[in-house]
C-alpha positions in Angstrom: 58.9 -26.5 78.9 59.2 -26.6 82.6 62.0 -25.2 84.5 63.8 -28.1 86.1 64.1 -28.7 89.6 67.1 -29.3 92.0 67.3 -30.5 95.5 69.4 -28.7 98.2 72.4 -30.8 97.6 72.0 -30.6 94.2 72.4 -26.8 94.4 75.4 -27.0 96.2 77.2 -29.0 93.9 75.8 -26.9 91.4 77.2 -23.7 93.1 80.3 -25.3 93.2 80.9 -26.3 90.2 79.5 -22.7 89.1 82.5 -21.3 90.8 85.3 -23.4 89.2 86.4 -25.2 92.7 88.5 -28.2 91.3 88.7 -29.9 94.7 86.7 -29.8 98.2 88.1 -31.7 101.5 86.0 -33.2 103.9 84.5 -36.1 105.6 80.8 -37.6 105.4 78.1 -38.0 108.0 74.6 -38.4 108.6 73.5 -34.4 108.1 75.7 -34.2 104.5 75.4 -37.4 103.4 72.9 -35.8 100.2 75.4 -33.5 99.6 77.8 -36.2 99.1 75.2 -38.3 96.8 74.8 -35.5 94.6 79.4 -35.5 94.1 79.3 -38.8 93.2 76.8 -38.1 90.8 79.1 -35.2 89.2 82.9 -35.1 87.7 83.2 -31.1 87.6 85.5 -31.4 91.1 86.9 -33.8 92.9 86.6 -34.5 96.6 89.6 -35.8 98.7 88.7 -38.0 101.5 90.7 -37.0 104.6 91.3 -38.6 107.7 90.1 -36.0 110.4 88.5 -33.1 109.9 90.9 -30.7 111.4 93.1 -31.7 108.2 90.8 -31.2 105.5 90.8 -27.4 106.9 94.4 -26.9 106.8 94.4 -29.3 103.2 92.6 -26.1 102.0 94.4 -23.9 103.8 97.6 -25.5 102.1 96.1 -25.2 98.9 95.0 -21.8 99.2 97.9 -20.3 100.5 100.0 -22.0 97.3 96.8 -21.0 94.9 95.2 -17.6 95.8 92.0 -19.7 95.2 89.6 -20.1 97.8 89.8 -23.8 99.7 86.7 -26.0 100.3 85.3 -28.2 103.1 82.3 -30.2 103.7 82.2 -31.7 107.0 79.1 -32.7 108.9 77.4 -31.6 111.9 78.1 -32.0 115.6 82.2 -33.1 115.8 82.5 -32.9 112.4 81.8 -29.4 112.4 84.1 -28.8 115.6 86.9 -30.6 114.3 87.2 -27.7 111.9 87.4 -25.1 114.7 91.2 -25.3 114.6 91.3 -25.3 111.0 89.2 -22.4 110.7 91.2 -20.5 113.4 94.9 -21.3 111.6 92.9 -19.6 108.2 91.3 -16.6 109.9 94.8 -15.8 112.2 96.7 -15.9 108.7 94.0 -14.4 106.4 93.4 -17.3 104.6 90.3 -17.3 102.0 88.1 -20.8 103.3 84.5 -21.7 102.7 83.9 -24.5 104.8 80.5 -26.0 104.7 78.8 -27.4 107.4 75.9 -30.2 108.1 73.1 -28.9 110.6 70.6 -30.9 112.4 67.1 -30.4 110.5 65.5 -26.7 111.0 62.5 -28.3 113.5 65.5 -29.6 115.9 67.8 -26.9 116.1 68.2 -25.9 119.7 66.5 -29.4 121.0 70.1 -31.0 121.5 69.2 -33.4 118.6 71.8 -36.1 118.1 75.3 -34.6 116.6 73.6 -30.9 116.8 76.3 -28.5 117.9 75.8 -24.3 116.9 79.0 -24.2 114.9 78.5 -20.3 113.7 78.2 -20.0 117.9 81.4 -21.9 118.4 82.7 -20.0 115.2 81.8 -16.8 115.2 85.0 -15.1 117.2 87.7 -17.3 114.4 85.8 -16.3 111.1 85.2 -13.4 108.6 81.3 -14.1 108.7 78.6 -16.9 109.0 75.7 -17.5 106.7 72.8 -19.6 108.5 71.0 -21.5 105.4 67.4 -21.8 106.1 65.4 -22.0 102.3 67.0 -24.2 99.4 66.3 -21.6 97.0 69.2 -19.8 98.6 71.3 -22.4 98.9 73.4 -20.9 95.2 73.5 -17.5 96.1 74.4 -18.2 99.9 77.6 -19.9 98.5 78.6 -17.3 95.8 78.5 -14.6 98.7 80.4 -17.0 101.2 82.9 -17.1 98.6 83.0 -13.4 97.9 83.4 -12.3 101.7 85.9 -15.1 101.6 88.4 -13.6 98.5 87.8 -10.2 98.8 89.2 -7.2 100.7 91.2 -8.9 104.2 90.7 -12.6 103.1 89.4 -15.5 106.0 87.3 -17.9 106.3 83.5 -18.6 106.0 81.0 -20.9 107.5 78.3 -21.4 105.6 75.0 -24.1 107.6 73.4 -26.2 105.9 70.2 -28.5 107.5 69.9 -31.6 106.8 66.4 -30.9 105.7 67.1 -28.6 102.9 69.1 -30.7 101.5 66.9 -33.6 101.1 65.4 -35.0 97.7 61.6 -34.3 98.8 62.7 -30.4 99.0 63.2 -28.5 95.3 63.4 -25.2 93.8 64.8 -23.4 90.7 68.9 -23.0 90.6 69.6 -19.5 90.4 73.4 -18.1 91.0 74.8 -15.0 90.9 78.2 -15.3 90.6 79.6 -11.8 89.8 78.4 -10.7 93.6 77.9 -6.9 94.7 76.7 -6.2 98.5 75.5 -2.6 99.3 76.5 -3.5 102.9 80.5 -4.7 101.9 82.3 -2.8 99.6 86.2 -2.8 101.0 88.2 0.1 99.9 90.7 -0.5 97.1 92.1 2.3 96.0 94.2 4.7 98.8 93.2 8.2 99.3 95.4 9.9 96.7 96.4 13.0 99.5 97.5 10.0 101.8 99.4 8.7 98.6 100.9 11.7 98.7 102.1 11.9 102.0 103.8 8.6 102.1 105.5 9.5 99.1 106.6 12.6 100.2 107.7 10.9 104.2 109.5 7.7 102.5 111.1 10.5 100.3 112.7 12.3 102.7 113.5 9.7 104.5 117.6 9.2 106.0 116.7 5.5 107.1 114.2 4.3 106.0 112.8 0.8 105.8 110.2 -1.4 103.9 108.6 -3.8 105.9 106.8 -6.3 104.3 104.5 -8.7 105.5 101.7 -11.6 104.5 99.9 -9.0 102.7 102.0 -8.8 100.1 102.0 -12.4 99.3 97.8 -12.8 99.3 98.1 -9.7 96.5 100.3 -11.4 94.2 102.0 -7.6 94.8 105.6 -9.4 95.0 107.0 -8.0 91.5 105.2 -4.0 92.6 107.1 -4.5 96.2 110.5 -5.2 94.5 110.1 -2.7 92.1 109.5 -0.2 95.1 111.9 -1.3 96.4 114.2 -1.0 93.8 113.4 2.6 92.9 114.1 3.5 96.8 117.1 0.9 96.6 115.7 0.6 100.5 116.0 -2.1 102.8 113.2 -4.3 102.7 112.9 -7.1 105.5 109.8 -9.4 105.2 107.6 -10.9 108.6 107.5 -14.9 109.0 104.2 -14.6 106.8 105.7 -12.7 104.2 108.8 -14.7 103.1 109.3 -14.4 99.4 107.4 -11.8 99.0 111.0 -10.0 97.8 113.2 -12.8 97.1 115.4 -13.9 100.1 118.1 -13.5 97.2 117.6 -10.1 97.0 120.7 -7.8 97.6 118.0 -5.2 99.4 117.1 -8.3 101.9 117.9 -7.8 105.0 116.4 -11.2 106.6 113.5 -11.9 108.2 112.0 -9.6 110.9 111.4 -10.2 114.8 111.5 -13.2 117.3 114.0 -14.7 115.6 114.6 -12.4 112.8 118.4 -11.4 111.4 120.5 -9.5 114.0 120.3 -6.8 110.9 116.3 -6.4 110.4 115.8 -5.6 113.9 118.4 -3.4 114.1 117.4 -1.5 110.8 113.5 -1.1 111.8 115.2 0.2 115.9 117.3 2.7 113.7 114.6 3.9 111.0 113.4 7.4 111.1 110.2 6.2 108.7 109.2 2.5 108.3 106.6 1.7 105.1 104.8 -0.9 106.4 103.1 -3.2 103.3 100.6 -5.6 104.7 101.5 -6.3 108.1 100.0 -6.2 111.4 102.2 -5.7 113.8 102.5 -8.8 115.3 103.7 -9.2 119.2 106.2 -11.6 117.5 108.0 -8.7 115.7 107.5 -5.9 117.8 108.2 -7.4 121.2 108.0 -4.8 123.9 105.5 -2.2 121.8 106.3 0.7 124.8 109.6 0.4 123.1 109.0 0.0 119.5 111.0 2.2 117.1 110.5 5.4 119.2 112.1 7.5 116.4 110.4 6.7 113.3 107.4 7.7 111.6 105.4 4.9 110.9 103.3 4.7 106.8 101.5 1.7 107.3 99.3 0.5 104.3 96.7 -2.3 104.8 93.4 -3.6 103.4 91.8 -3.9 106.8 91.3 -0.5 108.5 90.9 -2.1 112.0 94.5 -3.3 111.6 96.3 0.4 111.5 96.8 1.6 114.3 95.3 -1.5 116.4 98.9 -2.3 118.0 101.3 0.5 117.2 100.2 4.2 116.0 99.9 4.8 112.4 101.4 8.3 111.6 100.2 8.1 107.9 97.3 5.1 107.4 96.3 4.4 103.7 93.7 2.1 103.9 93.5 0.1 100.3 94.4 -3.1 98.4 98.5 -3.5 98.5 98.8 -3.9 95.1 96.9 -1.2 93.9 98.2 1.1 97.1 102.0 0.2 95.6 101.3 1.2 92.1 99.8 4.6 93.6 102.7 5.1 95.1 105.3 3.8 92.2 102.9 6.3 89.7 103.6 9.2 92.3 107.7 7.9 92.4 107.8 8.7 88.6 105.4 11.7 88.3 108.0 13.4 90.9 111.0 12.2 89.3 112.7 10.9 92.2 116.0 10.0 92.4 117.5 8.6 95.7 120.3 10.6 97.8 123.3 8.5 97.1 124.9 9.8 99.7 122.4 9.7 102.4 121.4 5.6 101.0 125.1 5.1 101.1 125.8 6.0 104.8 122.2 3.8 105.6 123.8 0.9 103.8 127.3 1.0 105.8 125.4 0.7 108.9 123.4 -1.7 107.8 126.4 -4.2 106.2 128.5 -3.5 109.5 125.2 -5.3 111.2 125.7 -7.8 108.3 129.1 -8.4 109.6 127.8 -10.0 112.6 126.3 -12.7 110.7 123.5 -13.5 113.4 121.9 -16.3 111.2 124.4 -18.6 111.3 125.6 -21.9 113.7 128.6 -23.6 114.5 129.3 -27.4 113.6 131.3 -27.9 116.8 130.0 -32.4 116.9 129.1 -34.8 114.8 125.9 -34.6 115.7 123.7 -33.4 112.8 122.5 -29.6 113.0 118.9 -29.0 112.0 121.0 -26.1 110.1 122.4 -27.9 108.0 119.4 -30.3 107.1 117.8 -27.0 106.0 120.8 -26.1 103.8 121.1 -29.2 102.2 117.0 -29.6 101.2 117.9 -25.8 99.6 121.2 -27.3 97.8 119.0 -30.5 96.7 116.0 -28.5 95.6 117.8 -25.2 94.1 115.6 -23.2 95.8 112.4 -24.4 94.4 110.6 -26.5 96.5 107.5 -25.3 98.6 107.9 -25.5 102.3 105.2 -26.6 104.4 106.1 -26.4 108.1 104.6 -27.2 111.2 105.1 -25.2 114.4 108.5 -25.3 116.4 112.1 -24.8 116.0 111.9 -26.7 112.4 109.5 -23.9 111.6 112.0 -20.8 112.4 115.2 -23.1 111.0 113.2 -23.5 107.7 112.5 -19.6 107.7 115.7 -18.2 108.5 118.1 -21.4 106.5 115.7 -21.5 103.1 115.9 -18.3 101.2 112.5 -18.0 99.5 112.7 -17.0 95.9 109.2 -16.6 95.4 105.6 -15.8 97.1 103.5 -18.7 98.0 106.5 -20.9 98.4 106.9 -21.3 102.2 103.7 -22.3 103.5 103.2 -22.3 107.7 101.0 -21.8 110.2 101.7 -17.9 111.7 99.2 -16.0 113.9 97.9 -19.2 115.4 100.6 -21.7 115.7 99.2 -24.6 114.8 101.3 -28.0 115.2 99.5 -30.4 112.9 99.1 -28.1 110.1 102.6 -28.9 107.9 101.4 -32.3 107.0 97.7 -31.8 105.5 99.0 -28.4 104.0 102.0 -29.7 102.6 99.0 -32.8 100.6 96.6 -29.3 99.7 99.9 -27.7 97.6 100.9 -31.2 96.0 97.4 -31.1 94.8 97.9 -28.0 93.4 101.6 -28.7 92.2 101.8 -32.1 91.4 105.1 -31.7 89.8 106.4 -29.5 91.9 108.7 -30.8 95.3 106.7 -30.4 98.1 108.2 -30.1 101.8 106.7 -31.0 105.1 109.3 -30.1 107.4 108.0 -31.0 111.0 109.3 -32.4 114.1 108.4 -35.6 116.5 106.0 -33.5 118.1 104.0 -32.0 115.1 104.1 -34.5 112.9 102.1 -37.0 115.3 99.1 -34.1 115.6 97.5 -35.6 111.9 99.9 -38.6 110.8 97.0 -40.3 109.9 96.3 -38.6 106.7 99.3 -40.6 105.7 96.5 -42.7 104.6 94.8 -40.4 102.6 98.3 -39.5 100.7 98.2 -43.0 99.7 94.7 -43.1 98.4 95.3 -40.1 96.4 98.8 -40.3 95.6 100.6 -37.3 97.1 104.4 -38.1 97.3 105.2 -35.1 99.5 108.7 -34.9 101.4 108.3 -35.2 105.0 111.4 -34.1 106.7 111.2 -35.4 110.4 113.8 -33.2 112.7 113.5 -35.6 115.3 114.8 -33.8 118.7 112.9 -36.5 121.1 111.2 -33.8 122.5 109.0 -30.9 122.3 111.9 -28.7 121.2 110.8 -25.0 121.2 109.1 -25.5 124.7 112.3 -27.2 125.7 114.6 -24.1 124.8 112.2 -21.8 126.4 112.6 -23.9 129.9 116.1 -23.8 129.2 116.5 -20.0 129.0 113.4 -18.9 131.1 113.0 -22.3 133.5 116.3 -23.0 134.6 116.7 -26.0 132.5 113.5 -28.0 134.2 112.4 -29.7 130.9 108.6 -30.3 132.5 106.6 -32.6 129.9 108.8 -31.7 126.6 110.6 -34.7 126.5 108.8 -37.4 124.3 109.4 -40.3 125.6 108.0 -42.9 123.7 108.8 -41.9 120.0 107.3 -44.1 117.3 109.6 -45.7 114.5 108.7 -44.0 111.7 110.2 -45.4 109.1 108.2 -48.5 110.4 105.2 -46.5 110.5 105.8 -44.9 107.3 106.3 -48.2 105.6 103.1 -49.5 107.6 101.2 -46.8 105.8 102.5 -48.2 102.5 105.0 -45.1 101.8 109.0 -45.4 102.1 111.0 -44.7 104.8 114.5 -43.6 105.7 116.2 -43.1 108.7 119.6 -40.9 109.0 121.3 -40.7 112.3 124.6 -39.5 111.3 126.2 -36.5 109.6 128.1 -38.3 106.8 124.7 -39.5 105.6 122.5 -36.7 105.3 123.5 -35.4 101.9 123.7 -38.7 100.3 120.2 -39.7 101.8 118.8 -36.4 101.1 119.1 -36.7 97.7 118.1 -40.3 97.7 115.0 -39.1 99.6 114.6 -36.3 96.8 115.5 -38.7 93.8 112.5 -40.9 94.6 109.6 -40.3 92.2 105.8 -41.0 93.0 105.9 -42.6 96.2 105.7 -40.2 99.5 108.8 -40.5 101.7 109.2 -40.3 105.3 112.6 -39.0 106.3 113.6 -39.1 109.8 116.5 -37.7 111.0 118.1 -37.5 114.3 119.2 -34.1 115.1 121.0 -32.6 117.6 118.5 -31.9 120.8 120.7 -29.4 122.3 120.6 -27.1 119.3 118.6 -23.4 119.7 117.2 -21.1 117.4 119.2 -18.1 117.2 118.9 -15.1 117.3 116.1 -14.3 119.7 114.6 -11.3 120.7 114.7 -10.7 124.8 111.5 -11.0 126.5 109.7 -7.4 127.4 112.7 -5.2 125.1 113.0 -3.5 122.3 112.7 -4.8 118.8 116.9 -5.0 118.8 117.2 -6.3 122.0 118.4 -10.1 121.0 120.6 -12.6 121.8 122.5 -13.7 118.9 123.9 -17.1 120.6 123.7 -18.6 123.7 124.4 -16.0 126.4 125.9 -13.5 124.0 123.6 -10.6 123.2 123.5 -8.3 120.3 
């Protein structure tokens, strides 16, 4: 009997389907449209249509970050293939697991500006983890079980994988071979850490007076959530998470102490200023939490742990790296807790604590209802009342983004889904459609603003061919409102092209798109709407509500200081 034969497209469905992905996101063309024969020939995954390519990156963006799984896109060459750039970039800032696959031009034509030929692992290479260029079809399986590897394994991110058009095509066969279990000789990223640097950090975060746990995205893309709040526990430390690490300990926690830098709690910054050693879990320093790094907690000695060795040390010294998986690195270091017997210094935690509650006191995250003009506030607290807690958050980029994060205390990991490193407007909607995908029971947030929400409001369109109700919380300003409060404070008030001046009416346009709409303009209304919005099963509504324009996010670190250096309302610094 002769072994059968597959075309190139065929393998890739094959491949797919070989490595359990339930759902790819993309958009056809002339180089892929084989590929896309072969998946209507197959049920083993479903693809979702999108609208623009630049949201079927951030669709499996959203569903990765809700999932842990790797998300899938198939896009074709030329503009199809660049329309991805941004999506690609958004994964790899974030450390997002992607394989997105990509049409080529046929192998004879590449680099003779053939129609729709563009180098995409050229245009990509700076933005991802690592590009394949797929020349035979007999390696068409294996190519895609690797991609997927490099993609899920040590520091996450994306992949492009190339495909030409003519390996894809019927006239061009081999044998299907895959390798799904992968091993390469030339990437094996550590997981365990060095047991004497274990040992160390034990020993520093031991002795430590004032000590804080500083927990960032890391956490969240190890599952390590329940290891971190044991740690935590065991230390009874302060733990403040990064905007990428929300929920990785609950924002419930009595050992919370907010959300760290720009616009981090009054108390976080002031904790990590104070800190004689900071156990860093997963984080990267970020210009967004350290502000002025000449200035960054002078005094303490700095245990940072991360998965990518390039990352210690990159931005601010590392006094004791452990290079290693979080997870694993955090049950190294629980295992070396117990084997010691520790037992915290009451006295010492309790005098750390005093300090740290009298920052408390100050109660930086909070605003004052002084109009009846609705606070954004406010419409985050009452979609926390509505949804106990347990909705997941998709933002876009803006104040809406830092309102959500500092108004919405995350239970869990994986709940509050936004675009960090790369700040991508455009990204709440199409994410917020990836996690209803993944949770279709679940109540799924897009909390945006006039600005983002008109960066891919067409895939309105595809939530109605697929049927994913999502939540989209409009916190309509009329203007571009974190580059308005930044010409406010830095500009002397001169609001140059942040106000929007021609704002669609979205309720119309929601309703045009065959969803429901609701418009809330006062402050007697929002709860009562709210819940309508909330109540409404199966169809996707569009709520739009007119906010107060004037309103800032607070508190805010001050440009070129120290990590503590903040303004905690307008003019009124910490």
């Amino acid at each position: 009997m002769s072994t059968p034969l597959f075309t190139g497209a065929e393998m890739v469905v094959k491949a797919l389907s070989a490595l359990d992905v339930k759902y790819i996101f993309g958009y056809p063309g002339g180089s892929v449209l084989d590929i896309y024969d072969a998946i209507f020939q197959q049920d083993d995954f479903e693809h979702i249509l999108v609208r623009h390519e630049q949201a079927a990156t951030h669709m499996a963006d959203g569903y990765s970050r809700a999932t842990g799984e790797v998300g899938v896109v198939l896009a074709t060459s030329g503009p199809g293939a660049t329309n991805c750039v941004t999506g690609i970039a958004t994964a790899y800032m974030d450390s997002i697991p992607m394989v997105v696959l990509s049409g080529q031009v046929a192998t004879s034509l590449i680099g003779d500006d053939a129609f729709q030929e563009t180098d995409i692992v050229g245009c990509s290479r700076p933005i991802v983890k690592h590009s394949f260029n797929c020349r035979k079809v007999e390696d068409i399986p294996n190519v895609i079980a690797k991609a997927f590897y490099i993609a899920k394994s040590g520091r996450p991110g994306p992949v492009v994988v190339e495909l030409p058009k003519d390996i894809l095509i019927p006239e061009n066969k081999a044998e299907f071979h895959i390798q799904t279990n992968v091993k390469m000789r030339s990437y094996n990223p550590t997981k365990k850490g060095h047991p004497k640097q274990i040992r160390k950090a034990v020993q520093a975060i031991t002795e430590a007076k004032r000590l804080v746990v500083y927990s960032g995205g890391g956490i969240v893309l190890a599952n390590a959530s329940e290891l971190l709040t044991q740690l935590v526990e065991t230390l009874n430390a302060p733990c403040t998470n990064t905007l990428m690490g929300l929920g990785g300990l609950s924002g419930t926690h009595k050992n919370f102490i907010g959300m760290l830098g720009m616009h981090g709690s009054l108390e976080a910054n002031k904790a990590m200023a104070n800190a004689d050693v900071i156990l860093a879990l997963g984080a990267r320093f970020d210009d967004r939490v350290t502000n002025n790094v000449k200035k960054f907690c002078p005094n303490a000695t700095i245990v940072h742990v991360d998965i990518d060795p390039t990352s210690i040390s990159k931005t601010i010294n590392a006094h004791i790296p452990v290079v290693g998986l979080v997870d694993i690195v955090l049950q190294q270091m629980i295992d070396e807790l117990s084997e010691t017997n520790f037992t915290p210094n009451q006295a010492v935690l309790n005098d750390w604590w005093q300090q740290i509650e009298q920052w408390r006191s100050v109660k930086s995250v909070s605003y004052q209802q002084d109009n009846d003009k609705i606070k954004p506030q406010r419409v985050v607290e009452a979609m926390y009342e509505i949804t106990k807690g347990e909705a997941y958050v998709c933002s876009d980029v803006g104040q809406h983004q830092m309102f959500a994060a500092q108004y919405y205390p995350f239970a869990k990991p994986r709940q509050w889904i936004n675009s960090g490193g790369l700040g991508t407007m455009g990204f709440g909607l199409p994410a917020a459609m990836g996690v209803k995908l993944a949770f279709p029971d679940s109540h799924v947030i897009c909390i945006t603003g006039d600005g983002s929400i008109q960066m891919n409001i067409q895939e309105l369109s595809t939530c109605l061919q697929y049927n994913l109700p999502v939540v989209i919380i409009t916190l309509n300003n009329r203007s571009l409102g974190m580059v308005r409060q930044w010409q406010d404070m830095i500009y002397g008030g001169r609001h140059s092209s942040s106000y929007m001046e021609s704002i669609p009416d979205f309720v119309k346009l929601a309703e045009a798109y065959g969803h429901v709409g609701i418009q809330i303009d006062t402050l007697d209304e929002l709860d009562t709407k709210l819940t309508e919005a909330f109540s409404i099963k199966n169809r996707l509504v569009f709520v739009d509500i007119c906010v107060d324009e004037n309103e800032h996010v607070y508190p805010m670190q001050i440009k070129h200081g120290a990590v503590d250096d903040m303004w905690v309302t307008k003019g009124v610094k910490a």
